[in-house]
VMD Tcl script that builds the backbone (N, CA, C; Angstrom):
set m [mol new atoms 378]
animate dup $m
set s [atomselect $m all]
$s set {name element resname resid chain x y z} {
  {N N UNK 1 A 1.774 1.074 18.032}
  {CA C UNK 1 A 1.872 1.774 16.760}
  {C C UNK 1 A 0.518 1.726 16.062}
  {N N UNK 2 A 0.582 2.653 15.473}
  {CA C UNK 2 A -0.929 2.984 14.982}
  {C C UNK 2 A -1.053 3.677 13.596}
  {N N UNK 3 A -1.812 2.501 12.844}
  {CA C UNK 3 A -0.968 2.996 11.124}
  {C C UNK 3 A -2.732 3.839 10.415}
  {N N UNK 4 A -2.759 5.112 10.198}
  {CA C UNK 4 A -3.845 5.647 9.915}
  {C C UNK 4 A -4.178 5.247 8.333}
  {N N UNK 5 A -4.566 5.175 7.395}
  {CA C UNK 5 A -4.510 5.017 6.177}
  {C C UNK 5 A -5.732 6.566 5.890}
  {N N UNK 6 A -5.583 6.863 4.351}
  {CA C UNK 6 A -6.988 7.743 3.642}
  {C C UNK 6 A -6.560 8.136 2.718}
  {N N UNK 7 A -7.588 8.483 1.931}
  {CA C UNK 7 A -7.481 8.805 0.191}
  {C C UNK 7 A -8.354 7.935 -0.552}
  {N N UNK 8 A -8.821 7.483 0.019}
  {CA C UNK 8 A -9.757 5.906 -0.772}
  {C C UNK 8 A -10.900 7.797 -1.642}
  {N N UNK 9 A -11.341 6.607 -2.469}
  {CA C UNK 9 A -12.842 7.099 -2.778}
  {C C UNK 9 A -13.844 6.610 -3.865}
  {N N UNK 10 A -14.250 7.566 -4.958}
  {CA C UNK 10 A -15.046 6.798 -5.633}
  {C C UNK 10 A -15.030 7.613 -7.202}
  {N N UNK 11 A -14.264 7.203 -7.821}
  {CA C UNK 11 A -13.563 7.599 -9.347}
  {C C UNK 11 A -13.967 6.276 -10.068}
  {N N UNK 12 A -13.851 7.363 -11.256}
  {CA C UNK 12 A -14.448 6.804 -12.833}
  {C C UNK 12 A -12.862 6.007 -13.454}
  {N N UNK 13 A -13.408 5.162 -14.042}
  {CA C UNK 13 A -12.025 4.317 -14.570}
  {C C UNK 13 A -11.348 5.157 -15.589}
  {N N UNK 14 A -9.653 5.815 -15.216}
  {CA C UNK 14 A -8.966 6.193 -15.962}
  {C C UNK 14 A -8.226 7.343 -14.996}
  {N N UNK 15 A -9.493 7.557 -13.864}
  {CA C UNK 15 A -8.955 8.732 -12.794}
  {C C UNK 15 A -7.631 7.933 -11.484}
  {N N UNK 16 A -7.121 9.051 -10.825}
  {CA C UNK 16 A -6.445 8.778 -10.251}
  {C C UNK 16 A -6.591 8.938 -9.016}
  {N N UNK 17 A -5.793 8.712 -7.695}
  {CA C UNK 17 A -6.154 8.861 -6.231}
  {C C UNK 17 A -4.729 8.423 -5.830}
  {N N UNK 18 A -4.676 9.302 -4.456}
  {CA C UNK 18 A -3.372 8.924 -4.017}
  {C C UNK 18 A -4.054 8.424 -2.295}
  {N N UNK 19 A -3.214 7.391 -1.925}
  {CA C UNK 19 A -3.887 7.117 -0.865}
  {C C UNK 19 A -2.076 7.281 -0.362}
  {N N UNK 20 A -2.561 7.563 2.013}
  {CA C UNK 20 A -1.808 7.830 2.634}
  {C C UNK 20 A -1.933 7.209 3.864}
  {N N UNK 21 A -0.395 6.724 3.899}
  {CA C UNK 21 A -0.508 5.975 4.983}
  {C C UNK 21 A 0.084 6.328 6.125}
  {N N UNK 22 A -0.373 7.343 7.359}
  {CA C UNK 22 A 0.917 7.708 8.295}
  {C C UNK 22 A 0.371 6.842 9.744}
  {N N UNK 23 A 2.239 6.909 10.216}
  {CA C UNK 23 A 2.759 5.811 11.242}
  {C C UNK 23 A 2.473 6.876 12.407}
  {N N UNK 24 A 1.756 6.252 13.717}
  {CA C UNK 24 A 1.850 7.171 14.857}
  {C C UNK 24 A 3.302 7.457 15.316}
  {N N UNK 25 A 4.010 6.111 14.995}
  {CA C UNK 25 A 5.490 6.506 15.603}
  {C C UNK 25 A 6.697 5.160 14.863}
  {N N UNK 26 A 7.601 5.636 15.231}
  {CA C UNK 26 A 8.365 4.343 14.311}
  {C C UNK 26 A 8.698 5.039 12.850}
  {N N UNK 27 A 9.674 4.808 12.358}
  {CA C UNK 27 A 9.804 5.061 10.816}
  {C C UNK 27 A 9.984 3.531 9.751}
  {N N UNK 28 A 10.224 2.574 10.622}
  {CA C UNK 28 A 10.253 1.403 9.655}
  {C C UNK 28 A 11.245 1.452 9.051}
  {N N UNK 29 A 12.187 2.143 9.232}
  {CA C UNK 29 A 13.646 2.409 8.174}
  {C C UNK 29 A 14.227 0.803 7.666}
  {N N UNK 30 A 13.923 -0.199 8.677}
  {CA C UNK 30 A 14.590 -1.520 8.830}
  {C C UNK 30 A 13.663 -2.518 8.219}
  {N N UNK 31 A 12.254 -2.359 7.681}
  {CA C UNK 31 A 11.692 -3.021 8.038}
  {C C UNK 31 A 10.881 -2.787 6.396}
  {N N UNK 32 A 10.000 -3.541 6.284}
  {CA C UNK 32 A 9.115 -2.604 4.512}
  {C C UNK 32 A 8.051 -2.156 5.528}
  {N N UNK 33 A 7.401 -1.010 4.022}
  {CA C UNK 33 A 6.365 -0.146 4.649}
  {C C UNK 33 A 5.373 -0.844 3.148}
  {N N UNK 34 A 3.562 -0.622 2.954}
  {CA C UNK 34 A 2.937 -0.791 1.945}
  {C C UNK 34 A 1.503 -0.996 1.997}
  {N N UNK 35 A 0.963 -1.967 1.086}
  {CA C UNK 35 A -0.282 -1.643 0.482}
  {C C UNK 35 A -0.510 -3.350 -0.006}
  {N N UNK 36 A -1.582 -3.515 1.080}
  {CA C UNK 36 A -2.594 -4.623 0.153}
  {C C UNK 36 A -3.999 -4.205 0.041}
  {N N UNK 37 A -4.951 -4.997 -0.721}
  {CA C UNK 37 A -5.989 -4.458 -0.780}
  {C C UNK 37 A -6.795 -5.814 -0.967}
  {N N UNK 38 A -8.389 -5.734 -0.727}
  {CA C UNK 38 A -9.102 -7.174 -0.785}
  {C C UNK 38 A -10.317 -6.588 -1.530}
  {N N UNK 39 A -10.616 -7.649 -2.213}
  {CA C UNK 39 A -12.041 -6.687 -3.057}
  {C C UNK 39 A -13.082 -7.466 -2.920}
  {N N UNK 40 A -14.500 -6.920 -2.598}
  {CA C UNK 40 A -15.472 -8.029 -2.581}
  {C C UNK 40 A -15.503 -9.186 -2.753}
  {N N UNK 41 A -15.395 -10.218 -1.868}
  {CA C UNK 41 A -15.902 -11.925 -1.942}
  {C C UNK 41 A -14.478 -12.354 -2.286}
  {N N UNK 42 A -12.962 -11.869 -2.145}
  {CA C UNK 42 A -12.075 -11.936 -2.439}
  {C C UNK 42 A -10.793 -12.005 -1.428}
  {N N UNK 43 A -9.538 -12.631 -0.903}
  {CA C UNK 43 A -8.972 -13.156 -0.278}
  {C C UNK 43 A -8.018 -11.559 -0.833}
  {N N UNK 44 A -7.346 -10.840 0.598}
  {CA C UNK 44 A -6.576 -9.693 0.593}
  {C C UNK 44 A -5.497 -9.971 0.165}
  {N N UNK 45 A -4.786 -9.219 -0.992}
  {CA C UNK 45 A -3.840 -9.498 -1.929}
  {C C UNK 45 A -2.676 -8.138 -2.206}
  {N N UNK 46 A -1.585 -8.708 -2.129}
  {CA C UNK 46 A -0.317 -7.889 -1.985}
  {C C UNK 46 A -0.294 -6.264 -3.326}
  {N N UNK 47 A -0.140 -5.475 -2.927}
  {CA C UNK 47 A -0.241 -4.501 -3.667}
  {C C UNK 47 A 1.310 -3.605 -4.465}
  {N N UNK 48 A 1.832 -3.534 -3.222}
  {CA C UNK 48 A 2.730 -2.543 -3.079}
  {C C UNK 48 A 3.792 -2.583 -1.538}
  {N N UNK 49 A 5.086 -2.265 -2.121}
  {CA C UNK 49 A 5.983 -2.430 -1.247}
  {C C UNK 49 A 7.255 -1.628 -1.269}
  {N N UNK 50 A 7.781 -0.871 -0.062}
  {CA C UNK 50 A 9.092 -0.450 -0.087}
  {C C UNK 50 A 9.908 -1.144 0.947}
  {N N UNK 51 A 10.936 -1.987 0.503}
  {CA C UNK 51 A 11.476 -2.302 1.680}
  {C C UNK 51 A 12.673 -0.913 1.852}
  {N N UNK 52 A 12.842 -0.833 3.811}
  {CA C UNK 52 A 13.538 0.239 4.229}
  {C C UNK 52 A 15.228 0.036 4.068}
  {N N UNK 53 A 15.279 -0.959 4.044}
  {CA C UNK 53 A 17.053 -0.995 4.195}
  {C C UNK 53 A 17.502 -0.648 2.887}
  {N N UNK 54 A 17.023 -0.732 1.449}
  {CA C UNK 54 A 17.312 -0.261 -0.109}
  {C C UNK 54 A 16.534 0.345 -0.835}
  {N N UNK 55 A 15.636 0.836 0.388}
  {CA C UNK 55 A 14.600 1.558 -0.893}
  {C C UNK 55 A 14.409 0.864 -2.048}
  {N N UNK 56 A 13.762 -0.583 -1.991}
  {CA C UNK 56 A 13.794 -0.600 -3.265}
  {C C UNK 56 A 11.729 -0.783 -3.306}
  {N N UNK 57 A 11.668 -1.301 -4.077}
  {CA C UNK 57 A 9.953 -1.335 -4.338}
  {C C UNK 57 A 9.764 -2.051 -5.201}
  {N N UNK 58 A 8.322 -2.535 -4.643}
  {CA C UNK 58 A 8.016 -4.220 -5.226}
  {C C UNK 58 A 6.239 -3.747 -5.555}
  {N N UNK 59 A 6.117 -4.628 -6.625}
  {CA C UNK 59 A 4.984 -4.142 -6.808}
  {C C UNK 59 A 3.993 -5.467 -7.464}
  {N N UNK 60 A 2.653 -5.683 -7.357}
  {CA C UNK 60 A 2.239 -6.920 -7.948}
  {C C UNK 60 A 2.151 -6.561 -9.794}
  {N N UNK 61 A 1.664 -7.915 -10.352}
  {CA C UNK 61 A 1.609 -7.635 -11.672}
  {C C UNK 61 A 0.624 -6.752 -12.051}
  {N N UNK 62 A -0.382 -6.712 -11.294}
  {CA C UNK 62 A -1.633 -6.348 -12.052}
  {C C UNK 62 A -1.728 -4.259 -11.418}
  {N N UNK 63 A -0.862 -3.924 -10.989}
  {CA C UNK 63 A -0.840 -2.850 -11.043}
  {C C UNK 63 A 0.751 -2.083 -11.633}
  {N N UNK 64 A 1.544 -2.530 -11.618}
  {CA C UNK 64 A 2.770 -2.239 -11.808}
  {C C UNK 64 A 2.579 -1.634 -13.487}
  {N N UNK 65 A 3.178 -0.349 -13.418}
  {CA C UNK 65 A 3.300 0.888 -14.663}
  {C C UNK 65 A 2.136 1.677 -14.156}
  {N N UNK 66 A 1.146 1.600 -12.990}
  {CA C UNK 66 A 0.063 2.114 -12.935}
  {C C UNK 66 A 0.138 3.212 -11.484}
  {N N UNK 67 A 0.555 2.181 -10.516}
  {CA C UNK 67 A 0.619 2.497 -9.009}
  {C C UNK 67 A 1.771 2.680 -8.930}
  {N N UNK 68 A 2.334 3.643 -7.986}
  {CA C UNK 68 A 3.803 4.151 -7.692}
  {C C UNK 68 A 3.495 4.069 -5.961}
  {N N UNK 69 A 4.528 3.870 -5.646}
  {CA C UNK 69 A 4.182 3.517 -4.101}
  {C C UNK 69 A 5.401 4.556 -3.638}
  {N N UNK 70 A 5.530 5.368 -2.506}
  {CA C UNK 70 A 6.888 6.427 -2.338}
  {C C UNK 70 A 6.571 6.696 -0.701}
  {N N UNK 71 A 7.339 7.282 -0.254}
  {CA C UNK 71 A 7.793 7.409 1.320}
  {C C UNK 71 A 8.270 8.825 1.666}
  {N N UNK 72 A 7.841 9.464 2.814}
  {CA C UNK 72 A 8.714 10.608 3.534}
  {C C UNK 72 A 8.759 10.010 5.152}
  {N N UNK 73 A 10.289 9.419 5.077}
  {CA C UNK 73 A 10.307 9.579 6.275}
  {C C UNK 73 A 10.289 10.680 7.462}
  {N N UNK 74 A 10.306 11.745 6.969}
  {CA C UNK 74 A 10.391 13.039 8.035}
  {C C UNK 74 A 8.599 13.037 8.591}
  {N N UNK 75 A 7.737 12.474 8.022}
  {CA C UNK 75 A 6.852 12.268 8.383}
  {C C UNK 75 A 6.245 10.801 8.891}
  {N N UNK 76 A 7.285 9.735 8.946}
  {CA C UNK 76 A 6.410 8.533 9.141}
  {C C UNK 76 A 4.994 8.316 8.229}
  {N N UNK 77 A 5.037 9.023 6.833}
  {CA C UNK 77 A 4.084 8.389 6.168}
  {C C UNK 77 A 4.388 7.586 4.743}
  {N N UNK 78 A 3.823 6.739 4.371}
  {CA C UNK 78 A 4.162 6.494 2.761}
  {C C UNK 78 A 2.617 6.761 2.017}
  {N N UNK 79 A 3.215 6.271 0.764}
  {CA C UNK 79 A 1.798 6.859 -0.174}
  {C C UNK 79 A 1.948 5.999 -1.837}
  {N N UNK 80 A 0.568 5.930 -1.986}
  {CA C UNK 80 A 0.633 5.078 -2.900}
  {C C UNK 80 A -0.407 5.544 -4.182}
  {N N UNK 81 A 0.522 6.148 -5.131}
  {CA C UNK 81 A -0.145 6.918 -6.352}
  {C C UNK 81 A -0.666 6.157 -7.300}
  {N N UNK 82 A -2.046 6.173 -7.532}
  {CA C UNK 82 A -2.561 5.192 -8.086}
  {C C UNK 82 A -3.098 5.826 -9.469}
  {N N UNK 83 A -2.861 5.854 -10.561}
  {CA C UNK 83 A -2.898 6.608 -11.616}
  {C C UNK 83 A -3.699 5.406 -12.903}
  {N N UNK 84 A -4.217 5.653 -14.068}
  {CA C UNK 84 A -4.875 4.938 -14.413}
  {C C UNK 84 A -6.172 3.770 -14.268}
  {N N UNK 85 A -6.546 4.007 -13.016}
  {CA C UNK 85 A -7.864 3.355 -12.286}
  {C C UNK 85 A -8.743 2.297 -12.949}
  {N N UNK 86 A -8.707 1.037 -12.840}
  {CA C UNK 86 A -9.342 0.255 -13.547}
  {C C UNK 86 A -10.577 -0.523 -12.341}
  {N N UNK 87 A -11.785 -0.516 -12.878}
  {CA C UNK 87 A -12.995 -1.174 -11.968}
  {C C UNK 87 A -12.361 -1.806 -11.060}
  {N N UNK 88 A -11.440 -2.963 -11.818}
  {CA C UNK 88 A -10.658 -4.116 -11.214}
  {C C UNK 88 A -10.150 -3.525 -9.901}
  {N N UNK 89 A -9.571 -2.666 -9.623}
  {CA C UNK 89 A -9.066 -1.890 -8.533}
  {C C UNK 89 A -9.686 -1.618 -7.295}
  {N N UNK 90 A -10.901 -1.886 -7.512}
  {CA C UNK 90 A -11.763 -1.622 -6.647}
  {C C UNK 90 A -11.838 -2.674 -5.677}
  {N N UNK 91 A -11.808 -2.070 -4.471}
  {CA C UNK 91 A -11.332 -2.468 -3.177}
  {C C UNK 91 A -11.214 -1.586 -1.996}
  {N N UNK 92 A -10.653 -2.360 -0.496}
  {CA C UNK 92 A -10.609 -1.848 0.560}
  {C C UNK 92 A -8.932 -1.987 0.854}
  {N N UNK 93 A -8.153 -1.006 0.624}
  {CA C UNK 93 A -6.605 -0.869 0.721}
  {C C UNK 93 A -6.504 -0.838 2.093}
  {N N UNK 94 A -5.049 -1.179 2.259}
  {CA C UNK 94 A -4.750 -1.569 3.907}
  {C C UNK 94 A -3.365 -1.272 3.546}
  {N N UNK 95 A -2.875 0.061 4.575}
  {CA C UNK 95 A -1.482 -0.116 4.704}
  {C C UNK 95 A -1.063 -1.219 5.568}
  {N N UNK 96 A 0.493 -1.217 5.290}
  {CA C UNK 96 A 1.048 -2.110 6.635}
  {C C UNK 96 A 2.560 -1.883 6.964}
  {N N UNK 97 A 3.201 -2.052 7.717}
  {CA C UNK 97 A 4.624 -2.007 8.261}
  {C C UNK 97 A 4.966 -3.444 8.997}
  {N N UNK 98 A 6.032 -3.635 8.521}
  {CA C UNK 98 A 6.905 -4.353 9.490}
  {C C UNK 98 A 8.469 -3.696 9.668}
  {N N UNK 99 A 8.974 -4.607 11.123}
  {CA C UNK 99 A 10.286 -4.032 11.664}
  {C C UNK 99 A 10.947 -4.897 11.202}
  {N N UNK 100 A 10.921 -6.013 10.412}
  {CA C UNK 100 A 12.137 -6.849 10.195}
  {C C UNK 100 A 12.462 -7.002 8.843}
  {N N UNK 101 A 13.878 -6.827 8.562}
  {CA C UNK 101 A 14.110 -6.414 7.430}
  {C C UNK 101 A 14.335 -8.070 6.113}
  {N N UNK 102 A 13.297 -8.795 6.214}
  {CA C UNK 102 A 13.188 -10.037 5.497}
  {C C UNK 102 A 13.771 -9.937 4.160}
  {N N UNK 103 A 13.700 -11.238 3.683}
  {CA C UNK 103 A 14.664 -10.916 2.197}
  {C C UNK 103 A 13.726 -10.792 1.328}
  {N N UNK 104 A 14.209 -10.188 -0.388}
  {CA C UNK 104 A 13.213 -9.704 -1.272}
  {C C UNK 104 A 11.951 -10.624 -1.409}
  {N N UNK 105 A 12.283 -11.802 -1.265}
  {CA C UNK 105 A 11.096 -12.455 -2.060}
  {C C UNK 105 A 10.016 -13.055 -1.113}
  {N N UNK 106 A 10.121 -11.966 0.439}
  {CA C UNK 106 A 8.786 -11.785 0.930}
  {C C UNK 106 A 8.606 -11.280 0.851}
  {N N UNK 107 A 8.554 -10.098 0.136}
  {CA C UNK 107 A 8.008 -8.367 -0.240}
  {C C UNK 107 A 6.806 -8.577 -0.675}
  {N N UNK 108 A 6.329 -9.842 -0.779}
  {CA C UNK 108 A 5.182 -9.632 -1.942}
  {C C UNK 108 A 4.009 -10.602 -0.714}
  {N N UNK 109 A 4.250 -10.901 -0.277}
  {CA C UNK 109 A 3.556 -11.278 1.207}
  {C C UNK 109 A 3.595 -10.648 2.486}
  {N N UNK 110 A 2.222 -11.261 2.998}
  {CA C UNK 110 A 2.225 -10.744 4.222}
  {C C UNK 110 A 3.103 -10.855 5.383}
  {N N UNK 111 A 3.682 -11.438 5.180}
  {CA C UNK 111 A 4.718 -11.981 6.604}
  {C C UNK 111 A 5.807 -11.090 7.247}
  {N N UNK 112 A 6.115 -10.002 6.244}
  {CA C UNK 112 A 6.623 -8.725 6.779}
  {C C UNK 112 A 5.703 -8.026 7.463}
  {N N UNK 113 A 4.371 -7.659 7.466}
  {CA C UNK 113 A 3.565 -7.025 7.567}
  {C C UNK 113 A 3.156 -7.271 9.078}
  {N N UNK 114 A 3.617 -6.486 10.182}
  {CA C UNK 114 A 3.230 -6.598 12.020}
  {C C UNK 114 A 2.455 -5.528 12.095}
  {N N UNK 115 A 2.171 -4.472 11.227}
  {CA C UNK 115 A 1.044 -3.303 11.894}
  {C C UNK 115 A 0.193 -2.971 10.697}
  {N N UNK 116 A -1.161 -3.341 11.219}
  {CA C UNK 116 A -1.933 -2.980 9.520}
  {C C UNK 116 A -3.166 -1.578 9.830}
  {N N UNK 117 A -3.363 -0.896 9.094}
  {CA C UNK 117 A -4.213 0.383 9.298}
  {C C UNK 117 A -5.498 0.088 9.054}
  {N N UNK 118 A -6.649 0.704 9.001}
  {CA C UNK 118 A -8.299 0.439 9.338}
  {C C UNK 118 A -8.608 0.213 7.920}
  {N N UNK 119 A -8.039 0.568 6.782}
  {CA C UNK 119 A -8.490 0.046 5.469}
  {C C UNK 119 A -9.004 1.565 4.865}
  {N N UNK 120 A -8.795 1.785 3.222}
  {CA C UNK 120 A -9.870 2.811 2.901}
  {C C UNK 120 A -10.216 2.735 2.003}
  {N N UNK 121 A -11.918 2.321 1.610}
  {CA C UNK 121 A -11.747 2.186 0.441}
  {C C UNK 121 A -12.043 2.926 -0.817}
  {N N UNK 122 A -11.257 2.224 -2.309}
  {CA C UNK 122 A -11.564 2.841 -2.904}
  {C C UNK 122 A -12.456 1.813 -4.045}
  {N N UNK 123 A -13.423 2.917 -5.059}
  {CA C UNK 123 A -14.303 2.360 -5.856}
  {C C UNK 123 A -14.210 2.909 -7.714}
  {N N UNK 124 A -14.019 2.042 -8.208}
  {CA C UNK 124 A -13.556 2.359 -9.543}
  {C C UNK 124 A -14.643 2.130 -10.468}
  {N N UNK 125 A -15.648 3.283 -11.167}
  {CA C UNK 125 A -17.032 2.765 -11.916}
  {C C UNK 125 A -16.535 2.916 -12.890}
  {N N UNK 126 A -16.996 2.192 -13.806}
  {CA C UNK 126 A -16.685 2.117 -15.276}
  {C C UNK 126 A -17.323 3.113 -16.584}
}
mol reanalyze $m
mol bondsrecalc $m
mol representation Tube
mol addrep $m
């Protein structure tokens, strides 16, 4: 499986970007689909999450009211709408998937996470 990520780029703080994450194969229906990101000199940190069995979505503090994270499975892709752009944001995003459908309160870690994409990043100037 082969998780493509893009949409990164290089916006002024307040702009928006939607980044996309599609699956070569697999839909993850069982499993969460999402978004971490690591930012210069900084340890990669949980972003965004749908787990597949309730659709539900998990999100960290420091973006949540900002980032919307959403899914088409008819395409094996998800996507993560990032609206309000703060410097802070700035980073190298990484989708990821896993097949196992873990309970909520690993949504916010990596340990669901078995397939991760090449990263894209994005840059937020002030």
């Amino acid at each position: 499986v082969q998780l493509q990520a893009c949409g990164g780029g290089l916006v002024r703080a307040g702009d928006s970007l939607r980044l996309s994450c599609a699956a070569s194969e697999g839909t993850f229906r069982t499993g969460y689909v999402g978004w971490f990101r690591q930012a210069p000199g900084k340890e990669r940190e949980f972003v965004a999450a749908i787990r597949g069995s309730t659709s539900a979505t998990y999100y960290s503090n420091s973006v949540k009211g900002r980032f919307t994270i959403s899914r088409d499975n008819s395409k094996n892709t998800w996507y993560l709408q990032m609206n309000g752009l703060k410097p802070e944001d700035t980073a190298v995003y990484y989708c990821a998937a896993g097949t196992v459908n873990y309970i909520s309160s690993y949504a916010y870690t990596e340990r669901w996470a078995n397939y991760w994409g090449q990263g894209t990043e994005v840059t937020v100037s002030s």
